[in-house]
Backbone as CSV, one residue per row, in Angstrom:
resi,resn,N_x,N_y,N_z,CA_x,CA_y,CA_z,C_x,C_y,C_z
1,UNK,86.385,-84.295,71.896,87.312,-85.153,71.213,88.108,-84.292,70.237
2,UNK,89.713,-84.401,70.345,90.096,-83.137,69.684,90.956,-84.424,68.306
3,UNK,91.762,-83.987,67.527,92.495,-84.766,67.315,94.058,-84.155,67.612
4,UNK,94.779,-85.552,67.708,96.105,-85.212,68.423,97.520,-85.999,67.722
5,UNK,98.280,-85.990,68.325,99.628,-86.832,67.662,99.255,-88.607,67.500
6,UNK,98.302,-88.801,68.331,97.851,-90.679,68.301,97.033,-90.267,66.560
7,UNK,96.215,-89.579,66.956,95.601,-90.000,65.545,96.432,-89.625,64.354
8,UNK,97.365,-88.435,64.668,97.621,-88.282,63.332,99.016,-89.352,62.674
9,UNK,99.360,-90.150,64.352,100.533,-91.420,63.836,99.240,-92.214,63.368
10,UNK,98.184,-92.267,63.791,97.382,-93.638,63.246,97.524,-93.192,61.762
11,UNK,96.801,-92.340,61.303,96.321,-92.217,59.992,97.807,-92.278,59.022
12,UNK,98.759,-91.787,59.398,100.178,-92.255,58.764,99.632,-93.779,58.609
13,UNK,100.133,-94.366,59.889,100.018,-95.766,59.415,99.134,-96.112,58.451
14,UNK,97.779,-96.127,58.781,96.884,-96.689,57.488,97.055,-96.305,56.497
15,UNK,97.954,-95.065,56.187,98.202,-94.668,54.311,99.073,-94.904,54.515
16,UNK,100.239,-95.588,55.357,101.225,-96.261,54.830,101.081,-98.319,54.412
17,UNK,99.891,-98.314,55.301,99.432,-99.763,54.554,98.616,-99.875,53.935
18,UNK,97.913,-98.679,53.157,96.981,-98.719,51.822,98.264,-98.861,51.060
19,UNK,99.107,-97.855,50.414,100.033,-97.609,50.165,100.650,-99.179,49.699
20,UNK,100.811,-99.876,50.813,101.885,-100.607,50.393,100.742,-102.381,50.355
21,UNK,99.878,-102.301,50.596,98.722,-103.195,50.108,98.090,-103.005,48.848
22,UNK,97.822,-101.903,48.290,96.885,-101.996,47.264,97.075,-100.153,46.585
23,UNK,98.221,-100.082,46.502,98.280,-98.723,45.815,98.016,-98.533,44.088
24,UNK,98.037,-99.891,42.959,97.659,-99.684,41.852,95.679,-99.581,42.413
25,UNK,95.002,-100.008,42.986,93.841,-99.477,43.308,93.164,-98.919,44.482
26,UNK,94.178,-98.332,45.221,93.537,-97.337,46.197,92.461,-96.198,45.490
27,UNK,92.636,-95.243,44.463,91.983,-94.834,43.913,90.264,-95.097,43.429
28,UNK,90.472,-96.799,43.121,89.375,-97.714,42.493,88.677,-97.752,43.718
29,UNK,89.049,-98.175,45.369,88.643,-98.611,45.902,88.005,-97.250,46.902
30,UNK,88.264,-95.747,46.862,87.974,-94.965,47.409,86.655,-94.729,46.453
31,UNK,86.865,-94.435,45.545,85.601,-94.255,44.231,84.602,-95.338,44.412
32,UNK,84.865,-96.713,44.899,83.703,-97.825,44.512,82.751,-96.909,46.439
33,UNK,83.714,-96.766,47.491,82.822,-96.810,48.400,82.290,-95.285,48.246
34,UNK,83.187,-94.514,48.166,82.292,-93.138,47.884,81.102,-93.566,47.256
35,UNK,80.893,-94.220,46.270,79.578,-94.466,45.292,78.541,-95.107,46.034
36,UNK,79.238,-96.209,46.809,78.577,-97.158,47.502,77.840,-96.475,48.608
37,UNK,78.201,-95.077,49.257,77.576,-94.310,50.355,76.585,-93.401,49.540
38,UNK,77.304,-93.018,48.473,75.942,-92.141,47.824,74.764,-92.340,47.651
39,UNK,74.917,-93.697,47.400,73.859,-94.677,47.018,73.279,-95.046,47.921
40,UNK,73.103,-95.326,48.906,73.059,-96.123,50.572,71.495,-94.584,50.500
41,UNK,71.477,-93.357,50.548,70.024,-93.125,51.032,69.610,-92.964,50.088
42,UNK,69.779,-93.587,48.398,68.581,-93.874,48.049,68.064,-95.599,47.888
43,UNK,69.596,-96.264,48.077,68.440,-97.509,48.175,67.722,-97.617,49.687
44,UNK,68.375,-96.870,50.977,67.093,-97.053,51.903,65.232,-96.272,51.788
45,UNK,65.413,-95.464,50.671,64.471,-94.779,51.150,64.528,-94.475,49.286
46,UNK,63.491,-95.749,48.524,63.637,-95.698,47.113,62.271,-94.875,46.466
47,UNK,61.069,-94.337,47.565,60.378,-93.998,46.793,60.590,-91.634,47.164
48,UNK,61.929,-92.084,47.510,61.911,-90.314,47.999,61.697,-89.578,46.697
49,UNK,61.057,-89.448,45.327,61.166,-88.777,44.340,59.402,-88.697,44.495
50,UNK,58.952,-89.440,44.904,57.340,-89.269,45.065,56.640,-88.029,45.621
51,UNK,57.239,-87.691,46.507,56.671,-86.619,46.924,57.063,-85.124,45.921
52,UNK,58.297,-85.129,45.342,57.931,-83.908,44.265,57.133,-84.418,43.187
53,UNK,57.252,-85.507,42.954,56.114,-85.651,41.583,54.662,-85.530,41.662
54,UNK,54.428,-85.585,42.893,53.146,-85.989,43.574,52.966,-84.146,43.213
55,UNK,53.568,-83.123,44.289,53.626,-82.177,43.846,53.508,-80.831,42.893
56,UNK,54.297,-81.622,42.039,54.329,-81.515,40.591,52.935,-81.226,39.984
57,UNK,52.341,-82.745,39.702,51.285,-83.065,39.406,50.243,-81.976,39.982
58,UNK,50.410,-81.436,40.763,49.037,-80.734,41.995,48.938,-79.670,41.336
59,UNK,50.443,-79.096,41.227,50.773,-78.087,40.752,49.938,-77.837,39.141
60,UNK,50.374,-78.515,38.373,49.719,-78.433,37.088,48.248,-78.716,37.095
61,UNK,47.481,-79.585,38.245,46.048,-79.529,38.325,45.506,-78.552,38.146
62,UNK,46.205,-77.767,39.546,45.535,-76.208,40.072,46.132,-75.421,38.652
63,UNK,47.020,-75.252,38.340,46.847,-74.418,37.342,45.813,-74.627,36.014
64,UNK,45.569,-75.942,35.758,44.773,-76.108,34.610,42.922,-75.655,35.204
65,UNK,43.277,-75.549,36.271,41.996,-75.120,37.057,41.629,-73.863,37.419
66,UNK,42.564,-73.125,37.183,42.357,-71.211,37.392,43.205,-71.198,38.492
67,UNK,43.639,-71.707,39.481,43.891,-71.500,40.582,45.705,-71.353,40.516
68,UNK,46.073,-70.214,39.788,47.260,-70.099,39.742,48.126,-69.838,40.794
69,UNK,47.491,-69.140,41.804,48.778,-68.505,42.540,48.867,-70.025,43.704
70,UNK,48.026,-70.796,43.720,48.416,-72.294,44.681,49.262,-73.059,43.765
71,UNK,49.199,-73.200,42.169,50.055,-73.512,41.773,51.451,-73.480,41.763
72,UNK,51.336,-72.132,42.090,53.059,-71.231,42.198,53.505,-71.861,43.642
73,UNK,52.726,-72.302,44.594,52.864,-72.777,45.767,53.569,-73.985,45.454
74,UNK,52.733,-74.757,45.432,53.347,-76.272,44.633,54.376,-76.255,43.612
75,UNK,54.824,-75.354,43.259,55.673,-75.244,42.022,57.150,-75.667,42.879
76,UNK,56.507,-74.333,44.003,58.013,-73.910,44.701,58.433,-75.019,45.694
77,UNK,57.078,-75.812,46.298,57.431,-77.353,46.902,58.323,-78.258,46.064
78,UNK,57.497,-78.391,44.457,58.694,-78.943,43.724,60.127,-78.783,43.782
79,UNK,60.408,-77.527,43.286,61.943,-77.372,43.410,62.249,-77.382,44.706
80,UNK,61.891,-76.876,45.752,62.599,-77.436,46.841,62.736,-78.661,47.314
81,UNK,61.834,-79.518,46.901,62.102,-81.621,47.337,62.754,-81.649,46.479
82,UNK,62.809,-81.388,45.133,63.582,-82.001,44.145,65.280,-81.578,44.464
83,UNK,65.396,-79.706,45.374,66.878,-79.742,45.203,67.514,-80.293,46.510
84,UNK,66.442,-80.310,47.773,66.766,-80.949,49.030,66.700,-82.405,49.202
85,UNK,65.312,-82.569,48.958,65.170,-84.411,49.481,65.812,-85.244,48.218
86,UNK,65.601,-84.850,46.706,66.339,-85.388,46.440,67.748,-85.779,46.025
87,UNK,68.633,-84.132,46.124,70.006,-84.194,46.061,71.007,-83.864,47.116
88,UNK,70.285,-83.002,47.798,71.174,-82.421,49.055,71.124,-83.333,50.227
89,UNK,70.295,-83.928,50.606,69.509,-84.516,51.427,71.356,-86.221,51.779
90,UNK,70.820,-86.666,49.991,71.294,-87.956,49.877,72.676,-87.778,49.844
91,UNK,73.270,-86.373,49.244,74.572,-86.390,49.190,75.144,-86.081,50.375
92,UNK,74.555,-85.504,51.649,75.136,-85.193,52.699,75.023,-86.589,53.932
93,UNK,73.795,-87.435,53.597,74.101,-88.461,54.279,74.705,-89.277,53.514
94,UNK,75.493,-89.194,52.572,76.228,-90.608,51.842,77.303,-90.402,52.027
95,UNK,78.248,-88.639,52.173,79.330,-88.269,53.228,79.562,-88.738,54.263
96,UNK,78.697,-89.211,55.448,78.871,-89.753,56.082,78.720,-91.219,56.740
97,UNK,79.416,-91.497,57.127,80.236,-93.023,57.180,79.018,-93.990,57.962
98,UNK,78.921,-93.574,58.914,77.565,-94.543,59.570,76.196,-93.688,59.708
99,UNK,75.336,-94.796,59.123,73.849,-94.241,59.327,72.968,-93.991,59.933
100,UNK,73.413,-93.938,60.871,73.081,-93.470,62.510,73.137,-92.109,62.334
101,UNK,74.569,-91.966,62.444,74.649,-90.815,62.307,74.166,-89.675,61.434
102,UNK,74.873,-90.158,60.540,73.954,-89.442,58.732,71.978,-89.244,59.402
103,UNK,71.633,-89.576,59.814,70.276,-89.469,60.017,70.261,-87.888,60.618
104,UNK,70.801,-87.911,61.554,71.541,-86.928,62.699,71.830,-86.068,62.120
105,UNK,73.098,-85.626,60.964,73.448,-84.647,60.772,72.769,-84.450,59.812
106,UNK,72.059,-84.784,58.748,71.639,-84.496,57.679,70.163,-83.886,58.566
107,UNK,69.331,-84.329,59.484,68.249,-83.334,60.090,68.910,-82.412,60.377
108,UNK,69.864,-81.931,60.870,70.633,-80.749,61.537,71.143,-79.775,60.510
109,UNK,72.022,-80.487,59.221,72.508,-80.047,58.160,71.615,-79.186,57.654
110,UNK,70.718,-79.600,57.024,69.546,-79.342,55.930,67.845,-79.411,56.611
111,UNK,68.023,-79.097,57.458,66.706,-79.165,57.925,65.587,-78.162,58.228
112,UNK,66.213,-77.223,57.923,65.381,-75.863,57.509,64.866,-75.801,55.992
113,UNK,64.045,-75.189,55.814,62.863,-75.345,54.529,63.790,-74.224,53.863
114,UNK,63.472,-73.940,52.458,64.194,-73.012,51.550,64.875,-73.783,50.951
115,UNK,65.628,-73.662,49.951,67.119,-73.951,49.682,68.041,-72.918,48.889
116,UNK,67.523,-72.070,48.998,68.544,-70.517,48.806,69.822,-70.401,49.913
117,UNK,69.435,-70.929,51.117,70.437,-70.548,52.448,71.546,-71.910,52.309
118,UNK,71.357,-72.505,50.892,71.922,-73.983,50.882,72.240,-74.028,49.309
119,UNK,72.088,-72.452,49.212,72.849,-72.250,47.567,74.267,-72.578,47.491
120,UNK,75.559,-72.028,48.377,76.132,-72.271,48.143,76.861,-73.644,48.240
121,UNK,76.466,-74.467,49.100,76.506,-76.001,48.810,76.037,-76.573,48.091
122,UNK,74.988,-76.640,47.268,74.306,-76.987,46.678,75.615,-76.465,45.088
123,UNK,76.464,-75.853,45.269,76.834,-75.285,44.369,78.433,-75.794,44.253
124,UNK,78.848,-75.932,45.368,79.865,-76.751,45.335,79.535,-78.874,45.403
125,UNK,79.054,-79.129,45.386,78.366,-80.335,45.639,77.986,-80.594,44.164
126,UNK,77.141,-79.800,43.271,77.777,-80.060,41.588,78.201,-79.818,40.794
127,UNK,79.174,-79.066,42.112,80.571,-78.268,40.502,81.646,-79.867,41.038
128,UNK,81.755,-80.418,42.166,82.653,-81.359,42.819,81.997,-83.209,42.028
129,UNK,80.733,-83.410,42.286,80.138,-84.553,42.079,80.124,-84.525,40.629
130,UNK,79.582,-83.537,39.906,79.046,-83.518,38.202,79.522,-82.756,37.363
131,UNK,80.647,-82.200,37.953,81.582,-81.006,36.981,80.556,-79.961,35.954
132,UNK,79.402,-79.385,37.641,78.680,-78.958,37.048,78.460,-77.416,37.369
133,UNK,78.220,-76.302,37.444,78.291,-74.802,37.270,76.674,-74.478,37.397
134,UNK,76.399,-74.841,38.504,74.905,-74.497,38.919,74.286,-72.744,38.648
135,UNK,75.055,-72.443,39.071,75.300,-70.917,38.612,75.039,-70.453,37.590
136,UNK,75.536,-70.980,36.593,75.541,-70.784,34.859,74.448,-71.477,34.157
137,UNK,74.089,-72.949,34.371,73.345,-73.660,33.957,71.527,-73.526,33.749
138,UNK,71.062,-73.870,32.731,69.783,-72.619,32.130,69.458,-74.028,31.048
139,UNK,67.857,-73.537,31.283,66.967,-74.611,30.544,67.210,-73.686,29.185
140,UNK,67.288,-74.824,27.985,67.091,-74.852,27.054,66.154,-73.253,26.662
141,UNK,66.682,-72.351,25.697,66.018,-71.047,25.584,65.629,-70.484,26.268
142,UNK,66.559,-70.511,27.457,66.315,-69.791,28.532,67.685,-68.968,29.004
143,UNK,67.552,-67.693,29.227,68.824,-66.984,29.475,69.375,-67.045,30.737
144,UNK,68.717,-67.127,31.881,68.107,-66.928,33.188,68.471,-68.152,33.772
145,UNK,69.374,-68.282,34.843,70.440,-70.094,35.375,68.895,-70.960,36.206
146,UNK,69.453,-71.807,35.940,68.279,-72.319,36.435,68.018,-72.190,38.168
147,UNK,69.159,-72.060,38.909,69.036,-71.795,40.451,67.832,-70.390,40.435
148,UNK,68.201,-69.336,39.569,67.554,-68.138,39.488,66.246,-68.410,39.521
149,UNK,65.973,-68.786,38.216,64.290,-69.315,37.942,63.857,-69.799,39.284
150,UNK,64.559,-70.836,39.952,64.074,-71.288,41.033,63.747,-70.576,42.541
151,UNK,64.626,-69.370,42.026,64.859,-68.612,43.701,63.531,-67.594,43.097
152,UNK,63.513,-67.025,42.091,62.076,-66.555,41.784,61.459,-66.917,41.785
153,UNK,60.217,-68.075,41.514,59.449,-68.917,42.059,59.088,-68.867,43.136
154,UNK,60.562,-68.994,43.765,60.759,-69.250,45.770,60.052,-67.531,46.038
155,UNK,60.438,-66.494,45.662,60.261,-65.267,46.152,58.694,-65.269,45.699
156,UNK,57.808,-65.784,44.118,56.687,-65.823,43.840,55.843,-65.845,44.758
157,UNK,56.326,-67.088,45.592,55.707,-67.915,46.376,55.578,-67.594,47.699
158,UNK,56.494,-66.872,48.372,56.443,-66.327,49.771,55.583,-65.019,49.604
159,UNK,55.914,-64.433,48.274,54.465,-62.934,48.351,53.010,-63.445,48.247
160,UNK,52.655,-64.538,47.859,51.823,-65.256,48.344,51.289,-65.746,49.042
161,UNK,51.879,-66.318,49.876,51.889,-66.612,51.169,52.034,-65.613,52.461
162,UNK,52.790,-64.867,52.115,52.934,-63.949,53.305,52.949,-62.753,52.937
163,UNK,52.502,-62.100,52.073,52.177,-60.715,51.573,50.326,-60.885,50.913
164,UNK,50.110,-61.794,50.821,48.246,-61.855,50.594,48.413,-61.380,49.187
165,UNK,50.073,-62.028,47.937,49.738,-61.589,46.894,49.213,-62.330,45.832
166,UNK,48.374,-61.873,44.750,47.890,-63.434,43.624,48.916,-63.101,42.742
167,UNK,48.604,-64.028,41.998,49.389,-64.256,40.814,48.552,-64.988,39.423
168,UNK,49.066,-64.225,38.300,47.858,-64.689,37.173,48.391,-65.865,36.554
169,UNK,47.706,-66.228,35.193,47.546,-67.241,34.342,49.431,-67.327,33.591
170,UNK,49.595,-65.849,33.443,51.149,-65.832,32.828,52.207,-66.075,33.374
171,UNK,51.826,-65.842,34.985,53.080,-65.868,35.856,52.891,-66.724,36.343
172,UNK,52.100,-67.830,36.554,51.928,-69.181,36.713,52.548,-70.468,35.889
173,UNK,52.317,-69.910,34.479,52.768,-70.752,33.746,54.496,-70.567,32.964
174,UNK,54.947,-69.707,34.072,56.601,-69.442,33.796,56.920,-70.735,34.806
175,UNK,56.142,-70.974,35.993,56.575,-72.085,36.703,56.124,-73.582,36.828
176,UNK,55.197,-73.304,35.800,54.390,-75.187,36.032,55.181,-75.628,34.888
C-alpha cells in the first residue's frame, strides 16, 4: 500500500473541512484525542505499575538481606518496567489509532529487553510529550543524568549475570 495522488486529494479535503467546520478548535480537538489515546493503555491495563513495584520491593528485601548483587538484578528490572512498560510501552500504543493494531506494533516496536537500544526514543518522546531533556535530567544531588545512573545499573547487572561478577553492600546501595 503506497500512498498516491487519491490520498493525498483525500487528506486536502479533510483539512479543508476541518478547516472550514471547526478551525477556532481544531487544535482543542487534536489535543483532547491525542490525550484520549495516551490514556487508552493505561486505562486497559490499570495495574501495569505492579510489576516494577513488586520489583522494587524484592530488590530492597535482598539487599536488606546481604544479598546484594540479586538486588542490583531487581534494581535493573525496575528501571527497565518502569522506562518500558510503563512509559514507552503506553506512549507507542496510544500513537496508534486502533488497538489491534497498537498491540502489534508496540510487541514489535519495543519488544526486546534493555532500554538503552530505546535511548534515543525514549529521548525524543520526553523532550516532545514533557518538554523534558532526559539527557540532562539528575536526581536531586546527583551530578550524573538520570538515564546514566540507569544504564550503569543496566551494565552492574549484566556483569552479574553474565560475567559471574558480585557486587558489595556499597554498590548495591547506589541502586536500591
Amino acid at each position: 500500500m503506497s500512498y498516491d495522488e487519491h490520498d493525498a486529494a483525500m487528506g486536502e479535503m479533510y483539512e479543508r473541512i476541518g478547516d472550514e467546520l471547526y478551525p477556532e478548535h481544531r487544535v482543542q480537538a487534536i489535543g483532547e484525542f491525542t490525550a484520549d489515546r495516551l490514556s487508552s493503555y493505561y486505562l486497559a491495563n490499570p495495574m501495569v505499575m505492579r510489576p516494577a513495584v513488586d520489583a522494587l520491593q524484592e530488590a530492597k528485601r535482598l539487599n536488606a538481606n546481604g544479598h546484594h548483587s540479586a538486588a542490583v538484578v531487581f534494581c535493573a528490572t525496575t528501571i527497565e518496567l518502569l522506562l518500558k512498560a510503563m512509559l514507552l510501552l503506553p506512549i507507542v500504543y496510544g500513537l496508534v489509532h486502533n488497538d489491534g493494531l497498537a498491540d502489534i506494533i508496540v510487541k514489535h516496536a519495543v519488544g526486546q529487553t534493555g532500554f538503552d537500544r530505546y535511548r534515543n526514543l525514549l529521548s525524543r518522546l520526553f523532550q516532545e510529550l514533557a518538554n523534558l531533556d532526559i539527557a540532562n535530567a539528575s536526581r536531586d544531588g546527583v551530578s550524573v543524568a538520570l538515564i546514566d545512573e540507569s544504564r550503569r545499573v543496566q551494565d552492574l547487572r549484566n556483569d552479574i549475570i553474565h560475567k559471574g561478577h558480585a557486587c558489595d553492600a556499597a554498590a548495591a546501595r547506589k541502586c536500591v
